[in-house]
C-alpha positions as CSV (number, residue, x, y, z in Angstrom):
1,X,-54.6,-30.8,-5.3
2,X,-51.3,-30.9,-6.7
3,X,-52.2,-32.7,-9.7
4,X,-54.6,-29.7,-10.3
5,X,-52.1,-27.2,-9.8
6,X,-49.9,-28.8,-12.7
7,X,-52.5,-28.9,-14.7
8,X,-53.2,-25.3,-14.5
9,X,-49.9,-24.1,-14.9
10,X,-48.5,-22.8,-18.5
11,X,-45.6,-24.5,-19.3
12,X,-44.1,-21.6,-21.2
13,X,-44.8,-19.0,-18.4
14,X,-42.8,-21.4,-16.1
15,X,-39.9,-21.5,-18.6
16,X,-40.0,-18.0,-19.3
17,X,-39.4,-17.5,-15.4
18,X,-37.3,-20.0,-15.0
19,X,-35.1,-18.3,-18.1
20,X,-35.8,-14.6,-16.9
21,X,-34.1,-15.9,-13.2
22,X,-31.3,-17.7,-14.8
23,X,-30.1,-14.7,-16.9
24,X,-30.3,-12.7,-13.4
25,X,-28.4,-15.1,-11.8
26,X,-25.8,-14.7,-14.5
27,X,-25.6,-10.8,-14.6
28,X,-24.4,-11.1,-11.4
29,X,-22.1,-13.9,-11.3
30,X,-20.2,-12.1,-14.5
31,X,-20.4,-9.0,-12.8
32,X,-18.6,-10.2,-9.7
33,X,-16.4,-12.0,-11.5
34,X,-15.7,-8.7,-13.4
35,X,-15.4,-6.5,-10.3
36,X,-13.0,-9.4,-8.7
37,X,-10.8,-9.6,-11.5
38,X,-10.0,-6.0,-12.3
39,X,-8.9,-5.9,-9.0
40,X,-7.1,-9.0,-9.0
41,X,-6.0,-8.1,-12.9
42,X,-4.3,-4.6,-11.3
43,X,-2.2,-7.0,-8.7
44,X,-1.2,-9.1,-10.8
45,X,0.0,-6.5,-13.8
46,X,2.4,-4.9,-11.6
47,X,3.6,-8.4,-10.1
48,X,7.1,-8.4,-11.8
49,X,8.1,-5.2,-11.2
50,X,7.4,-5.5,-7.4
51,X,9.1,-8.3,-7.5
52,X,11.7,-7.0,-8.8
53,X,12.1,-4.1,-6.2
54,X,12.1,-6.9,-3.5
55,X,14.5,-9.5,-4.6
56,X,17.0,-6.0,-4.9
57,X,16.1,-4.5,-1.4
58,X,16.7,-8.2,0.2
59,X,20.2,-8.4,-1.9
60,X,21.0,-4.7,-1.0
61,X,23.6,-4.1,2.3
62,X,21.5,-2.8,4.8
63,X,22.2,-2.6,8.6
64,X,18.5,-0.8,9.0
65,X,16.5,-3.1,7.1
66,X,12.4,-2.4,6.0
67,X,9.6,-4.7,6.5
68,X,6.9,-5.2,3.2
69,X,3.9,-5.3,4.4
70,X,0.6,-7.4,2.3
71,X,-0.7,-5.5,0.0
72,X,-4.0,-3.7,-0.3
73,X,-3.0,-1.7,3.4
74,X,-5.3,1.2,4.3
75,X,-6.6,1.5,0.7
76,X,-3.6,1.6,-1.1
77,X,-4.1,2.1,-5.0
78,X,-4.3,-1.3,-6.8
79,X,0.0,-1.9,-7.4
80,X,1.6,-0.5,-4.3
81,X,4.1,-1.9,-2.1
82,X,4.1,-0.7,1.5
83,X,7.4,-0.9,3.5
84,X,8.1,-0.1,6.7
85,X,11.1,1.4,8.1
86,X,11.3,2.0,11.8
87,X,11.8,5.1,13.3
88,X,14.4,3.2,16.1
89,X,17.9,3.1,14.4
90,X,16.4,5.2,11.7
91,X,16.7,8.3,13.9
92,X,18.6,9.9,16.7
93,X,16.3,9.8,19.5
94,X,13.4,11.1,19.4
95,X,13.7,13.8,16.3
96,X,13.9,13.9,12.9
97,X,17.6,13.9,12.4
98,X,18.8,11.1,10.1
99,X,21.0,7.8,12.2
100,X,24.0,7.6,10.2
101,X,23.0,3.8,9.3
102,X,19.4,5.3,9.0
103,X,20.6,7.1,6.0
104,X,22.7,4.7,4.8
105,X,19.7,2.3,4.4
106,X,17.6,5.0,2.9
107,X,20.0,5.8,0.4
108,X,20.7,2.4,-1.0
109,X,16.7,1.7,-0.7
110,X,16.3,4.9,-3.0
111,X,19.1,3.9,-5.6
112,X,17.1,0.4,-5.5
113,X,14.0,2.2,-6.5
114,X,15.5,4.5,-9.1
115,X,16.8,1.1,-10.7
116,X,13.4,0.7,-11.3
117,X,12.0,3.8,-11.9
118,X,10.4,2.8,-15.4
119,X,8.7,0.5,-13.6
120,X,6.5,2.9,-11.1
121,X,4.7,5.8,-10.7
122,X,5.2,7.6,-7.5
123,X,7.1,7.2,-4.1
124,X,4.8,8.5,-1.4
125,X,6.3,8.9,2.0
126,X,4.1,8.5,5.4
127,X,5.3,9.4,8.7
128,X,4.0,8.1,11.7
129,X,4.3,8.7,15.7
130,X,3.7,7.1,19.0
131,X,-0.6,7.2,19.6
132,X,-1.1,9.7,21.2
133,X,-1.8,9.5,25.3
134,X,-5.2,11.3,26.5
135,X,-4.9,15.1,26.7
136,X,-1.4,14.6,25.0
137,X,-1.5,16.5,21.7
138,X,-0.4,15.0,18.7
139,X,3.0,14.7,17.1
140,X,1.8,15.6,13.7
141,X,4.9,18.0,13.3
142,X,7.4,14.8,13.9
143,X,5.8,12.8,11.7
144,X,5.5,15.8,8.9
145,X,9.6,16.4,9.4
146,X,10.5,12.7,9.2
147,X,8.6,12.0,5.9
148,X,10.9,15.5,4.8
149,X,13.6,14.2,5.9
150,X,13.6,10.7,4.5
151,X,11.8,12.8,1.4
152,X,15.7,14.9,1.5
153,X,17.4,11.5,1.8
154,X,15.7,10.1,-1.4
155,X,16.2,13.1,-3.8
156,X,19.6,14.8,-2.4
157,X,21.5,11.7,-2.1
158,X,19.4,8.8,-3.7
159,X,18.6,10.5,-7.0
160,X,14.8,10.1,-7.3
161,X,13.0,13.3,-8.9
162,X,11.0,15.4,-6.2
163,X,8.3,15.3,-8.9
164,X,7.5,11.3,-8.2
165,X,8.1,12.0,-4.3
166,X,5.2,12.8,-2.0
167,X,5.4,13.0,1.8
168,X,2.2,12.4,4.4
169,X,2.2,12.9,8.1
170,X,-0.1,10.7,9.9
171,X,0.7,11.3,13.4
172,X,-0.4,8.6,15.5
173,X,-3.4,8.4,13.6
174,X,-2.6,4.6,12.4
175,X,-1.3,2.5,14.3
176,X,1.0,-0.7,13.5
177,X,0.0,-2.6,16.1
178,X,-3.1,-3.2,17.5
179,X,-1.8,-2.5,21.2
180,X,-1.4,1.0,22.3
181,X,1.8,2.8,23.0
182,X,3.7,-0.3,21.1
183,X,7.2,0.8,19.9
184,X,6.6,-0.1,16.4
185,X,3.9,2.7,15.9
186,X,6.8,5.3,15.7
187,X,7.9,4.2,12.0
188,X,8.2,5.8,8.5
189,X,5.8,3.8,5.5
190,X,6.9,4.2,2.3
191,X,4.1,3.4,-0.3
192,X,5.4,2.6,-3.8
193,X,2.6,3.2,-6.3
194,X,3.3,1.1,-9.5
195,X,-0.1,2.1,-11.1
196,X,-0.1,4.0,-14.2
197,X,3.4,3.8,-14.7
198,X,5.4,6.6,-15.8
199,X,8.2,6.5,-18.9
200,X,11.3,6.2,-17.6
């Protein structure tokens, strides 16, 4: 039976399929590879110039210092840094008015990015607050007020344009932690977007 079967078949059908599933297979193995490595590409282009920012914000005199976070967070744009700052020592209490080390810390992390400035595009500011409890409303004024004033600290004091600033209030919308209520939600991110780069 199967020596009939091999007789029957057409060797150049069988190559042609054979060659027709082959250059499938290849479309998409190059177009993976592709998709991979733009992304990859975009990391990698902006790699100095984060790394940069870093190796100044670790050397900089901060009592308040921020954590980075990995990158790609929440759908960041391919070449942003996320840092965290938070919102305990940053803050008095539980407002929006600036800690005296809190602005301290923001105002050498500004000069630190304005050092670089040629290097990125924007500076987008997130504010964040506690989750919110059940039938509690949420906080999204605090979080709109602290991304201002951290915004104020950058521009008034800091020197960077208000034209490559941008502030978000998340609320308690995104958390930090995966357990509820943890201390660390209450934070300020700041996102710095090295795509596209602007001329210094």
């Amino acid at each position: 039976m199967t020596s009939r079967l091999q007789a029957d078949t057409n060797p150049y059908i069988a190559f042609s399929d054979l060659t027709l599933n082959l250059v499938f297979v290849l479309i998409f193995f190059l177009g993976g590879i592709l998709a991979v490595g733009q992304a990859g590409w975009e990391q990698i282009r902006y790699r100095n110039a984060q790394e940069r920012v870093v190796q100044a914000v670790r050397a900089a005199p901060l009592k308040v210092r921020p954590l980075l976070l990995s990158p790609a967070q929440r759908n960041d744009p391919p070449g942003a840094q996320r840092w965290v700052f938070r919102s305990k020592g940053m803050f008095l209490g539980d407002t929006a008015a600036l800690s005296p080390a809190g602005q301290t810390a923001l105002v050498a992390f500004a000069r630190v990015l304005r050092a670089e400035q040629g290097q990125w595009k924007r500076v987008r500011i997130e504010g964040h607050t506690q989750t919110s409890k059940p039938n509690t409303p949420e906080r999204w004024d605090l979080s709109a007020t602290r991304a201002s004033a951290v915004a104020s600290a950058f521009y008034l004091k800091g020197g960077i344009s208000p034209n490559r600033l941008a502030i978000a209030a998340r609320g308690g919308q995104t958390p930090y932690a995966s357990v509820k209520f943890d201390p660390r939600n209450e934070r300020v991110e700041i996102v710095v977007e090295y795509a596209q780069k602007s001329a210094p």
